[in-house]
C-alpha positions, 0 to 999 in steps of 0.5 A, a space after each residue: 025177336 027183331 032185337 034179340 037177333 040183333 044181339 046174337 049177330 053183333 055176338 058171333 061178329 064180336 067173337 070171329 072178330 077177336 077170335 082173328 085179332 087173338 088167335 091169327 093176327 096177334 101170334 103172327 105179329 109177334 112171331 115175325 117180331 121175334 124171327 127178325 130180332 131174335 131169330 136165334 133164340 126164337 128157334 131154340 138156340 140151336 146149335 149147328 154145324 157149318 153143314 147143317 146139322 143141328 147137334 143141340 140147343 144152348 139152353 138143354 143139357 147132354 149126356 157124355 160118358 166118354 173121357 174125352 168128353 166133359 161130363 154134365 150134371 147128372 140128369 133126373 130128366 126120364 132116361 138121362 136127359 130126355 127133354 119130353 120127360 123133364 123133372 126132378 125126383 123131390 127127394 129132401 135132405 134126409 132121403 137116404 136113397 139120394 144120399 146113396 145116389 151122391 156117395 154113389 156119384 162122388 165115387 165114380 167123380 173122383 175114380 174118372 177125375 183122380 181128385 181127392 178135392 171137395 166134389 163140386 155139388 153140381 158134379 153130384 146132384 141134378 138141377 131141378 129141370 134134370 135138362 142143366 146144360 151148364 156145369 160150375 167153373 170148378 168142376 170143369 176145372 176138376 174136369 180139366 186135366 182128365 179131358 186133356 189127357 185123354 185127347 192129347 191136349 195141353 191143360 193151358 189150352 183145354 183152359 182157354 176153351 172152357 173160358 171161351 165157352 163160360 156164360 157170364 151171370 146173368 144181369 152181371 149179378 145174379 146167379 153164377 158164372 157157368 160153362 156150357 158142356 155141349 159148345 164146350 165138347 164140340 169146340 173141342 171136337 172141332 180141334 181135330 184132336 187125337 182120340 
């Protein structure tokens, strides 16, 4: 009986020990390794105001409807860019409600942009998480001349924000280069330029 108590104590000592080691030393270690190195991205990769308020993260997407505005993907995430409730619809090639959704998209993008170009596809459908924060070069480009009309702006300068603002690919190989709608909407709020 001596030993099976033994057992037991040597047990339940085993387990509050790895229990600490896994459940409070080891989270906190790599917690403050990773505030110290990479705070920025620890944190969500906020992006905030030299007030301090925070206007969004890098890594989710926002909706803009306003001209002024570039427009992001379209969103499949609950009611347009709900981060609780990320996801796509599933629906396959031969979904003639998706099919009705992309004529319905290419429509409204050609009214507001005034192009008779190819859409880009990232203007007309959603990316898997629906919460893209990125939009191709192209369909900035398309976007271009809609914003700078629409904020008293120059092509060329409005030009110079989106390569500013433009992510490269990453590794240097995969994926392409994307522009990140938000920072590239607050840079050009941050111009003061005319509504």
């Amino acid at each position: 009986m001596k030993e099976f108590f033994s057992h037991i104590r040597g047990a339940v000592v085993s387990t509050f020990v790895l229990a600490f080691i896994c459940c409070v030393l080891y989270p906190l270690v790599v917690f403050g390794i990773s505030q110290a190195l990479f705070h920025d991205k620890a944190n969500g990769s906020l992006i905030i105001d030299t007030d301090g308020t925070v206007r969004g993260s890098k890594l989710l997407g926002q909706g803009f409807a306003h001209p002024k505005y570039f427009h992001p993907r379209p969103s499949a995430a609950g009611n347009g860019y709900d981060a609780t409730s990320p996801g796509c619809r599933n629906l396959g090639p031969t979904s003639q409600k998706l099919n009705d959704a992309i004529k319905d998209r290419i429509d409204t993008y050609r009214k507001e942009n005034g192009e008779n170009e190819p859409v880009p596809a990232d203007a007309v459908t959603a990316s898997g998480s629906g919460l893209d924060p990125h939009i191709s070069l192209r369909n900035a480009e398309l976007q271009t001349p809609r914003v700078a009309r629409a904020r008293g702006l120059s092509e060329e300068k409005v030009r110079e924000l989106i390569q500013r603002h433009t992510d490269a690919r990453d590794l240097g190989v995969f994926g392409d280069p994307g522009v990140n709608v938000l920072g590239l909407n607050l840079a050009l709020d941050k111009l003061g330029a005319q509504p």
